[in-house]
C-alpha positions in Angstrom: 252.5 40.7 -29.5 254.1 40.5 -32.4 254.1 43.3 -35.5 253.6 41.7 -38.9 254.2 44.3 -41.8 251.9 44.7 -44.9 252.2 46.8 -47.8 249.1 47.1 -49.7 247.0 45.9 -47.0 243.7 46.6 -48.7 244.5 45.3 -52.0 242.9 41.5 -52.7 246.4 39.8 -51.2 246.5 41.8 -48.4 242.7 40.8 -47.3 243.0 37.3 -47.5 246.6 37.3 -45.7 245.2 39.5 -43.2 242.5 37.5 -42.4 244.6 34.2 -42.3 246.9 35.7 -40.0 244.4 37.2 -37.5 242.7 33.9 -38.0 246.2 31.8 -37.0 248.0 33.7 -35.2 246.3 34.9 -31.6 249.9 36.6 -30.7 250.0 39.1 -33.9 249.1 42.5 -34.8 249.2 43.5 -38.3 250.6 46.7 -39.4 249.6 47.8 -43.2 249.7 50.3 -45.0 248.1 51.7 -48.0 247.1 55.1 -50.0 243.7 55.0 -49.2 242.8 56.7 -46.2 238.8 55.8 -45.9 239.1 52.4 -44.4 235.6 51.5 -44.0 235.0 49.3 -46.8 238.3 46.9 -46.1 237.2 46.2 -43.0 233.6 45.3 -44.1 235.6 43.0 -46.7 237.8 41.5 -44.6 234.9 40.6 -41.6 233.4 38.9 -44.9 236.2 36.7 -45.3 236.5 36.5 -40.9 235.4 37.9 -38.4 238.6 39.7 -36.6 239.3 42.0 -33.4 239.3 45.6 -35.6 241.9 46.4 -32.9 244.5 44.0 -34.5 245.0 45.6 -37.1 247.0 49.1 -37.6 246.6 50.7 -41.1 249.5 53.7 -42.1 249.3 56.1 -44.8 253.6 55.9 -44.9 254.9 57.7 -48.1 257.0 53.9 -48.7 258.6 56.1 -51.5 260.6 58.4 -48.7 263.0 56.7 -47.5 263.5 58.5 -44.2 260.2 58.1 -43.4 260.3 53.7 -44.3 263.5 54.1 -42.2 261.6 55.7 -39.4 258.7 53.5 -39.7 260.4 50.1 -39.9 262.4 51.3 -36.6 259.4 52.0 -34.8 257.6 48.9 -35.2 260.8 46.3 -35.9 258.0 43.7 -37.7 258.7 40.0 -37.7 257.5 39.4 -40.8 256.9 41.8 -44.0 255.1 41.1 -47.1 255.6 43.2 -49.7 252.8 43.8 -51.7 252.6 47.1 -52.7 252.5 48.9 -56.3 250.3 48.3 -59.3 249.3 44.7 -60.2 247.8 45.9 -63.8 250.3 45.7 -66.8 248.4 48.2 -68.7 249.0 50.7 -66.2 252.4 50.6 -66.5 252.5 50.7 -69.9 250.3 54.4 -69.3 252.9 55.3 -66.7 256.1 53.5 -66.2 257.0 55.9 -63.4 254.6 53.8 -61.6 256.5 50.7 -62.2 259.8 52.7 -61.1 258.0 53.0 -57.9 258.0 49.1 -57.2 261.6 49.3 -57.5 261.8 52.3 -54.8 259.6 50.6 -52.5 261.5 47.4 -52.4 265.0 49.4 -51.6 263.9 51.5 -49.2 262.2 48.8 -46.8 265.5 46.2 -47.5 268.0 49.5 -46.8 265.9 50.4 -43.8 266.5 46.8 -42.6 269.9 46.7 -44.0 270.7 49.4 -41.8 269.6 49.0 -38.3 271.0 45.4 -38.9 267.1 43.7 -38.5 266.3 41.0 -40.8 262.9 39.4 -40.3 261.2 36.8 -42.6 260.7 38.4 -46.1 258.1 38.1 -48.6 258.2 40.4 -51.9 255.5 39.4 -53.9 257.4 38.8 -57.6 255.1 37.9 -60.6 255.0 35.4 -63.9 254.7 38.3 -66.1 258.8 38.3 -65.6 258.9 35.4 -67.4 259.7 34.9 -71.4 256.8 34.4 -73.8 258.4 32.3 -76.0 258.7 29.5 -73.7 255.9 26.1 -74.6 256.3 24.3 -71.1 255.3 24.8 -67.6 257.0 27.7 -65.8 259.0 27.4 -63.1 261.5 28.7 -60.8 264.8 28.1 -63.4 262.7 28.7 -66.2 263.6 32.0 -69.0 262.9 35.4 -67.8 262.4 38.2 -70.4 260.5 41.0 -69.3 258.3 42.5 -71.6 256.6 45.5 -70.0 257.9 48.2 -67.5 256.1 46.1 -64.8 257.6 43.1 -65.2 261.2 44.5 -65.8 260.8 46.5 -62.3 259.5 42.9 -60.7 262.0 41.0 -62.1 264.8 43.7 -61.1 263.5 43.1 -57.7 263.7 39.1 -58.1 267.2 39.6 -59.6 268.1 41.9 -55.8 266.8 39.2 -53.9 269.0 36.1 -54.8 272.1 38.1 -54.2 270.9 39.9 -50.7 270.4 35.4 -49.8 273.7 35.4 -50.6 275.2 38.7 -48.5 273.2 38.2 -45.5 271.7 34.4 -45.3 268.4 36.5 -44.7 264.9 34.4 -45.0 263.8 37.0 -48.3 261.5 34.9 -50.6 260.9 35.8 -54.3 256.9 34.7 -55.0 256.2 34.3 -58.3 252.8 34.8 -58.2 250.8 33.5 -61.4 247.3 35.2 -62.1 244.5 35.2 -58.9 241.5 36.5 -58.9 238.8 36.7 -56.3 235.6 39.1 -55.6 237.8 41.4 -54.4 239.1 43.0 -57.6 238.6 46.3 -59.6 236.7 46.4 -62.6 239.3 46.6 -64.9 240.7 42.9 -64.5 239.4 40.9 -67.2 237.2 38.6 -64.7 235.6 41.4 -63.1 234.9 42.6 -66.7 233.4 40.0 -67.9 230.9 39.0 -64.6 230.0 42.9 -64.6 229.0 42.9 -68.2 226.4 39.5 -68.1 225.6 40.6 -64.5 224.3 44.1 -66.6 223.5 42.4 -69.4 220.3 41.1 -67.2 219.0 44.6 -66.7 220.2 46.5 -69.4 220.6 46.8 -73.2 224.5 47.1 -74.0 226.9 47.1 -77.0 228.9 43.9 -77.2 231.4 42.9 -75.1 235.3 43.5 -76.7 237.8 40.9 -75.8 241.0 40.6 -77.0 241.5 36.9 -77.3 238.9 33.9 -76.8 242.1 31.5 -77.1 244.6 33.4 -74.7 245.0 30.6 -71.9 246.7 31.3 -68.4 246.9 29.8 -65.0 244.2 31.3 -62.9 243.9 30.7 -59.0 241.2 31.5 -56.7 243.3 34.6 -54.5 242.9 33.4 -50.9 244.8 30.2 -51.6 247.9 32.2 -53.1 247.7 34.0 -49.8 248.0 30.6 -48.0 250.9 30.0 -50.1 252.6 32.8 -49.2 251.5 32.9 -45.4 253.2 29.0 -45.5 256.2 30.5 -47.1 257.4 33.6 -44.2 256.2 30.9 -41.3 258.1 28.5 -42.6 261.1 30.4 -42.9 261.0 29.1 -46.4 264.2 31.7 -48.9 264.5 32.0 -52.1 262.3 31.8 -55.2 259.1 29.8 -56.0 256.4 29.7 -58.4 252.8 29.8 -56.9 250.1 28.7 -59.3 247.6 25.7 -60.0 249.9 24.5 -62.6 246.9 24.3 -64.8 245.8 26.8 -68.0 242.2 27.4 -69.0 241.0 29.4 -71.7 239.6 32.8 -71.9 236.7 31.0 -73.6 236.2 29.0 -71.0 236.2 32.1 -68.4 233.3 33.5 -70.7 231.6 30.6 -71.3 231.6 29.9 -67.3 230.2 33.5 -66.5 227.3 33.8 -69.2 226.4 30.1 -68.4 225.8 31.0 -64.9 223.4 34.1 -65.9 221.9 31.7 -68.1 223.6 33.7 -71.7 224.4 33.2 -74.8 227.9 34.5 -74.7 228.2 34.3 -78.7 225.7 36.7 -79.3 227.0 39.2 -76.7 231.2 39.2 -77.4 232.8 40.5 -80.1 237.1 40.0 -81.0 239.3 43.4 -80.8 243.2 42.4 -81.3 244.0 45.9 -80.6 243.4 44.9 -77.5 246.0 42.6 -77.1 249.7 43.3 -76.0 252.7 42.8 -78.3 254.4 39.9 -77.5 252.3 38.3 -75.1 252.3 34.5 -75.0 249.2 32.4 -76.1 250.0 30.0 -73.2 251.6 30.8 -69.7 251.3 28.0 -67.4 252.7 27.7 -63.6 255.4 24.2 -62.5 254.4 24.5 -58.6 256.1 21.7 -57.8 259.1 23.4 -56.0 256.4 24.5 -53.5 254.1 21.4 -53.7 257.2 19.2 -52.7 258.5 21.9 -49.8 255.2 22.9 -48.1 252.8 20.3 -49.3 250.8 23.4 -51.0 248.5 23.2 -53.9 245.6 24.5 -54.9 242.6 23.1 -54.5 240.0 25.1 -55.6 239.2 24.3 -59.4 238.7 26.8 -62.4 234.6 27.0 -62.6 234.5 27.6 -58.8 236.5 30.0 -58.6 234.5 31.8 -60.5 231.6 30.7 -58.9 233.0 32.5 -55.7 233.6 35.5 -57.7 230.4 36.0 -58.8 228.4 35.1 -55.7 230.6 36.7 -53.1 231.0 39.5 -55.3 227.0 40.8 -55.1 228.2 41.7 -51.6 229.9 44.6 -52.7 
């Protein structure tokens, strides 16, 4: 059997690429890892996603930030494949704490060192992010296009991105920078601005509330249904794919429209319920940040395929399950 590595196994990404590997791959075990150390409620959301053999899966509560222990780890189990997706995936919360962005940065050095070292280097994927790119920029984003970080996440992401191109370089190594756009799915925490919005009309049913704050209503962005970035990625390590590439549905909707979906399908008037708080809003963030996938569509043959309205659709159904 063969050991496949995931860091931040019970995060969305690590669900949906669980359960696509269990699903593909009969020769596989996956080793994850993760903080939390009740597991209960990853496997009752994964079996919603597939129904897997609970003994395939291995999850660690490895310190990633000690680098003996990594070093240890990494020896032990000699994975085929890694995915990197540990750390924080919320802006905000590095702006709270950047030490929690420097962290993303520690992780990623001690697994590459680990491998580095013991001279092992299996298909890589470090899971990068389109918040590293400039906001100044009109046109679709892709893999050549202006990077200028603008928050202590996406400088400790894009310091990663910037590692990867030259470790290509050193050691020919199969190490793939994915420039993830934003993904959402039912799997996410209630401070993601999806999750925030279903919550409030799903509340709004059965409870009298103040208004709803947002931001922006014209704030537009690239939004993908989660599982098929996974797919994207999982096509990436098995195809011993290197390098960088932009994942995204090269398409940009509206926060409107994201509001205007959800109250529609609790049968709302969003108008009367959301209220405008630019206070809210980050300096220097872009109106529009749109994904170019066509590095990957023309490679792979990926796109995505599930469309804005039922995305969130899935959200909101699969999301009363939890």
């Amino acid at each position: 059997m063969n050991n496949i590595l995931i860091t931040g196994i019970t995060g969305q990404d690590g669900l949906f690429l669980s359960a696509k590997i269990l699903k593909n791959s009969k020769s596989s075990n996956i080793i994850g890892i993760s903080r939390k150390k009740d597991h209960a409620l990853f496997y009752k959301k994964i079996n919603s996603i597939h129904k897997i053999d609970n003994d395939r899966i291995q999850i660690h509560n490895l310190n990633l930030l000690n680098s003996e222990h990594v070093s240890s780890f990494i020896s032990k189990f000699k994975p085929k494949q890694i995915f990197n997706l540990s750390g924080p995936s919320s802006v905000y919360q590095s702006i709270k704490d950047p030490i929690i962005s420097n962290n993303i940065e520690t992780i990623f050095e001690n697994l590459i060192s680990s491998l580095i070292n013991i001279n092992y280097f299996p298909n890589f994927f470090q899971a990068s992010s389109s918040e590293m790119f400039s906001g100044d920029v009109k046109k679709k984003l892709n893999e050549d296009s202006l990077m200028v970080p603008n928050s202590p996440y996406a400088e400790s992401k894009y310091n990663n991105h910037k590692k990867i191109i030259k470790i290509i370089d050193n050691y020919d190594w199969n190490i793939i920078s994915g420039i993830m756009f934003n993904h959402e799915s039912e799997f996410r925490g209630n401070d993601y601005l999806l999750s925030k919005i279903i919550n409030y009309a799903n509340n709004l049913k059965f409870h009298n509330k103040q208004k709803l704050e947002l931001g922006s209503l014209d704030y537009r962005r690239d939004w993908t249904y989660a599982k098929e970035i996974m797919d994207a990625c999982y096509c990436l390590v098995n195809g011993d794919s290197k390098g960088s590439f932009v994942i995204g549905s090269g398409e940009s909707r509206s926060i409107k429209n994201m509001v205007e979906i959800v109250f529609r399908y609790y049968d709302l008037d969003w108008k009367e319920h959301v209220s405008l708080n630019s206070n809210l809003l980050r300096k220097g963030d872009p109106i529009t940040k749109v994904s170019n996938p066509e590095k990957i569509n023309k490679e792979l043959g990926w796109k995505a395929n599930i469309d804005f309205e039922n995305m969130i659709k899935l959200c909101i159904e699969k999301r009363k399950n939890f």
